[in-house]
N, C-alpha and C positions, 0 to 999 in steps of 0.2 A: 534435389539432393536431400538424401535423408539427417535428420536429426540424430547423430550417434547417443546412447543414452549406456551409463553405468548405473548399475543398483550396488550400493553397499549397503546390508541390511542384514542382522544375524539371525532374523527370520525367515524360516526355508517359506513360508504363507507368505510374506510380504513379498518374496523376488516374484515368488512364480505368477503371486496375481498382477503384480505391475507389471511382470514380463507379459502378458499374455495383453494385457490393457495397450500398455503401449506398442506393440508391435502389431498388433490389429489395427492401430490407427494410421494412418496415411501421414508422411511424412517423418516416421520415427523407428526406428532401431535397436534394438538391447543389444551391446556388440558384446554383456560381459555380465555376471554377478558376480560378489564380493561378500563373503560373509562376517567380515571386518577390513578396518584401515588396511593393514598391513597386508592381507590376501591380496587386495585391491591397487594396493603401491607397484605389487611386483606383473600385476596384468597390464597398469596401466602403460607399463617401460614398453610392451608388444605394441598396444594402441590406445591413443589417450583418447578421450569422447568426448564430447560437444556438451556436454549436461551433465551432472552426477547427481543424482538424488539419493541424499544420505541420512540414514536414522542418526541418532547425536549418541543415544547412550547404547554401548557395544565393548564386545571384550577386547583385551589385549590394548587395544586403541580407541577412545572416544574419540566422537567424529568434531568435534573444536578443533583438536591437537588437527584430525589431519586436515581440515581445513584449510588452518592457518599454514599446515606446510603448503597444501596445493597453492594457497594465495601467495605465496613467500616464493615460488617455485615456476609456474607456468599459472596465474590464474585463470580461473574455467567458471562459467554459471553451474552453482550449486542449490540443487532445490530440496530443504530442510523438512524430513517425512519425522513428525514430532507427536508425542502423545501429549492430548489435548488434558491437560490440567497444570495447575497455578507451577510448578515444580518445572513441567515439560515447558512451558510458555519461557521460565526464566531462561532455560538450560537455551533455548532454541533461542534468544535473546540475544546470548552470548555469541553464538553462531552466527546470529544475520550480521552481530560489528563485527564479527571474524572476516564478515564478505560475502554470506549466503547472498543466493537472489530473489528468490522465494523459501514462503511456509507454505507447509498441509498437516493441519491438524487430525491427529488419527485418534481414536480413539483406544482404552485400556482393552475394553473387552468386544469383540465382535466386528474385529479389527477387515478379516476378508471379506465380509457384506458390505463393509466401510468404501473400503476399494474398492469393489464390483459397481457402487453404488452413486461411486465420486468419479464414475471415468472421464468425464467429460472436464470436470474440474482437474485432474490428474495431465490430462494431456493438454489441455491449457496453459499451465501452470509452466511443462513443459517447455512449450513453443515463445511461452512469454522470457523464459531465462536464457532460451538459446538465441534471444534479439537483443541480451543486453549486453552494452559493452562495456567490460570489465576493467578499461580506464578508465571508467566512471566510478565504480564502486568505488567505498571506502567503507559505507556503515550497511545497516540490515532494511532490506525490502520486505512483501510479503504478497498477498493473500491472490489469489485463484480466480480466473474468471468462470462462472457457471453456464452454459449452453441451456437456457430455459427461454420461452417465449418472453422476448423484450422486453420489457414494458419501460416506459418513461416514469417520470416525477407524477404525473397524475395520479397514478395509482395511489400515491402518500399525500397529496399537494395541490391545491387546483393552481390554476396558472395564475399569476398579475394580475389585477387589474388593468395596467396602463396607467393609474391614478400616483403620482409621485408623492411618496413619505415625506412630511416635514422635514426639515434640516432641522439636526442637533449639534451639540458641542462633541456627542458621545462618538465618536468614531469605531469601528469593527474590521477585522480582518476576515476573510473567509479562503481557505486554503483546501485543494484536493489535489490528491495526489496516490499514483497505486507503486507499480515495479520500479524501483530504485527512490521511492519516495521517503524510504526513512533517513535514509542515507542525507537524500536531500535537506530535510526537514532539521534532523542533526545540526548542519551545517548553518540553516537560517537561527535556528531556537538560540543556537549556542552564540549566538552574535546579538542577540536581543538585548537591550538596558531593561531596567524594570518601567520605565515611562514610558515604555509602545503599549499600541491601540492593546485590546482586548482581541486574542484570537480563535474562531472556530477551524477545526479540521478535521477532514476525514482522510485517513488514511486507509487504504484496503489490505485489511488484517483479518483471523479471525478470531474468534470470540475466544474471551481467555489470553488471547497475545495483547491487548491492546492496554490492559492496567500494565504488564512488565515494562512494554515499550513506553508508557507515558513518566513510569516512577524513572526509569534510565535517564529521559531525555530531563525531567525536574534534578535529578540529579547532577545533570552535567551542565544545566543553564542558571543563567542569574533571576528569570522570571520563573514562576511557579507554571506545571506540566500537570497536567493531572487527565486520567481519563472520566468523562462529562457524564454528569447524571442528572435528571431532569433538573430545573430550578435555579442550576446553576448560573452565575452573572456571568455576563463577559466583560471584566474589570482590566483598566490597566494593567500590563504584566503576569496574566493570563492568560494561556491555552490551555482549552477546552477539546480531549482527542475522542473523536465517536468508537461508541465503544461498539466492538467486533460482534457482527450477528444484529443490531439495531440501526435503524435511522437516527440522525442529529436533524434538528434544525434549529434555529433561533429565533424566537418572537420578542414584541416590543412589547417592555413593559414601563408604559407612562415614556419617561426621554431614556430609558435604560434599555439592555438586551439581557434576554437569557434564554438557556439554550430547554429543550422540548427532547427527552429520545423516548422513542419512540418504534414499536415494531411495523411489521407491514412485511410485504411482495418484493422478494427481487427488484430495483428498479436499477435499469439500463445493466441488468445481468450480477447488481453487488447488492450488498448490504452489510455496512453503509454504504450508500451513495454520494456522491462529487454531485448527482443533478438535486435529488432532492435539498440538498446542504444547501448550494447555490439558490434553486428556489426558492428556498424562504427570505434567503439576505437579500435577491430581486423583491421582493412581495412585503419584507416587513422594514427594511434599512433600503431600500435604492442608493442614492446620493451618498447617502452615509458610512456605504460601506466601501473595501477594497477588495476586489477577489484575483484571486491567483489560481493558476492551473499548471500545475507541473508533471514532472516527470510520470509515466505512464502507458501498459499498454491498454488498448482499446478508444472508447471517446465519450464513457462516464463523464459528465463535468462538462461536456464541451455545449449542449444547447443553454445549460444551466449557467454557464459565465456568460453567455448572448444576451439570456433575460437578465442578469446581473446589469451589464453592459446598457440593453434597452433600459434599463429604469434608472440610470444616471451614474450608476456605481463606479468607480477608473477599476479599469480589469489589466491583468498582464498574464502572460504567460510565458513561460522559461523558455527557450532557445535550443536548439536541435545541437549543438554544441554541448552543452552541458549538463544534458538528460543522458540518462541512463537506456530507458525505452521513448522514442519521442512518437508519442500514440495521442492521446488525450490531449498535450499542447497545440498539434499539428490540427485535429481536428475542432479546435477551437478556433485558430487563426485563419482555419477554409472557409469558418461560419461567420466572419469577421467580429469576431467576440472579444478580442483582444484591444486596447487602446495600443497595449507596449508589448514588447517582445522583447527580454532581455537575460543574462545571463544567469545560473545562480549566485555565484560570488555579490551580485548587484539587488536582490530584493530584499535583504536585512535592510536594505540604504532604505529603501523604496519604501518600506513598511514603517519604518521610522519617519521621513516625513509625510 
């Protein structure tokens, strides 16, 4: 059964290229376009759709307002088509806590070679929002899976040793997480005291969204947010968010961590990556760290919490109950990567002791 999809977009360029994008693809639909909210309110009464990919700023009606009514109303996965600068990153910000379920950064100028060029990312993006369940949402997801030759943590990282890292007093968290992971993360940050471990994350966003989303979440928590730039510690009462378009990893320095970003290759189809993250807290903290694997589609993350796991680290992963997408958790737990398996309400607890 096909993926119904609405375009709202007050670009005659942007419908017609998505239209054509996604109805070429297998599995997908355009039952409709919309050249604003309100055109889009009165098609929707005929037939609602399974997906609405909506630009944010449009006449008559900006796409928050109607968001917030879809979500107030019948909520539906909506995938957030935003121009990629500091202004469009805020605006689309507002939208993912309105309930978006993904982002797609587009760019100002040269917008339909953009789309021609992101199809695979586009209908991704898609298929990933029309699997999330929207009694999960509450806060903003984000970023695109890309269809390029695979590649693993190697490409950035060589593997472990096997040789186990000293024990220290310094304790670290390490967190990945993609669709419905802000949401997630919201929920954990904001429950944190300032005396938890020091934390690394990736969240799969892209470049440009990932400062708004970190200033939001420092905003809203008692521990300092910030997104990660080389050098950076992992100090109590810090998280450190990998920023959009690079690798994170954390290395040992002396009994201390801090974090490495870092460019490179796609690995396991993202950047950042959930495996390379995980590799280095396998490789430079084993014991000493904690890693978590949440909400998400795809299985980024999932061999990367096994070698966490292999080199003494306690690993968990969130529960098919209270994900959003459960992709990434599911495929950790097949790889027996997991120690614990538990809810979200239950890893603030977790992280704290």
């Amino acid at each position: 059964m096909s993926i119904k999809v609405m375009i709202v977009d007050d670009s005659a360029v942007v419908r017609q290229v998505l239209s054509e994008i996604f109805n070429a693809s297998s599995g997908i639909e355009v039952i409709d376009v919309a050249t604003d909210p309100i055109v889009a309110m009165e098609k929707m009464k005929q037939q609602w759709p399974d997906v609405i990919v909506l630009d944010v700023e449009m006449p008559r009606m900006d796409g928050i307002t109607f968001l917030r009514q879809i979500m107030a109303s019948r909520p539906t996965p909506v995938v957030i088509c935003s121009s990629l600068t500091q202004k469009g990153a805020d605006i689309s910000m507002q939208a993912m806590a309105a309930g978006a379920v993904e982002v797609i950064a587009k760019p100002h100028a040269g917008v339909k070679q953009f789309l021609q060029d992101s199809n695979n990312l586009l209908v991704q993006a898609v298929k990933a929002a029309a699997q999330a369940r929207m009694s999960r949402m509450r806060s903003l997801p984000p970023t695109p899976l890309e269809t390029r030759p695979k590649l693993s943590a190697d490409a950035v990282l060589a593997a472990p040793t096997g040789q186990q890292m000293f024990q220290t007093t310094e304790r670290i968290v390490i967190i990945g997480t993609s669709t419905g992971g802000t949401q997630a993360l919201e929920t954990i940050l904001t429950k944190l005291p300032r005396t938890c471990p020091g934390l690394a994350i990736v969240q799969h966003m892209p470049e440009k969204f990932t400062a708004s989303f970190a200033e939001r979440l420092d905003r809203l928590s008692e521990i300092e947010v910030k997104e990660a730039a080389s050098g950076d510690r992992l100090l109590p009462g810090r998280a450190l968010i990998a920023p959009g378009g690079k690798h994170m990893m954390i290395k040992r320095s002396g009994a201390y961590y801090q974090v490495e970003v870092v460019d490179g290759p796609l690995v396991s189809r993202h950047k950042p990556s959930v495996d390379v993250l995980f590799r280095s807290a396998a490789k430079f903290a084993g014991r000493n760290a904690l890693g978590i694997i949440m909400t998400g589609m795809g299985d980024d993350g999932a061999k990367g919490l096994k070698e966490m796991h292999d080199a003494g680290a306690r690993t968990i992963a969130q529960d098919e109950d209270s994900c959003v997408v459960f992709g990434m958790p599911k495929e950790a737990i097949k790889l027996g990567a997991a120690d614990e398996v538990m809810p979200l309400d239950s890893i603030a607890k977790a992280i704290c002791r």
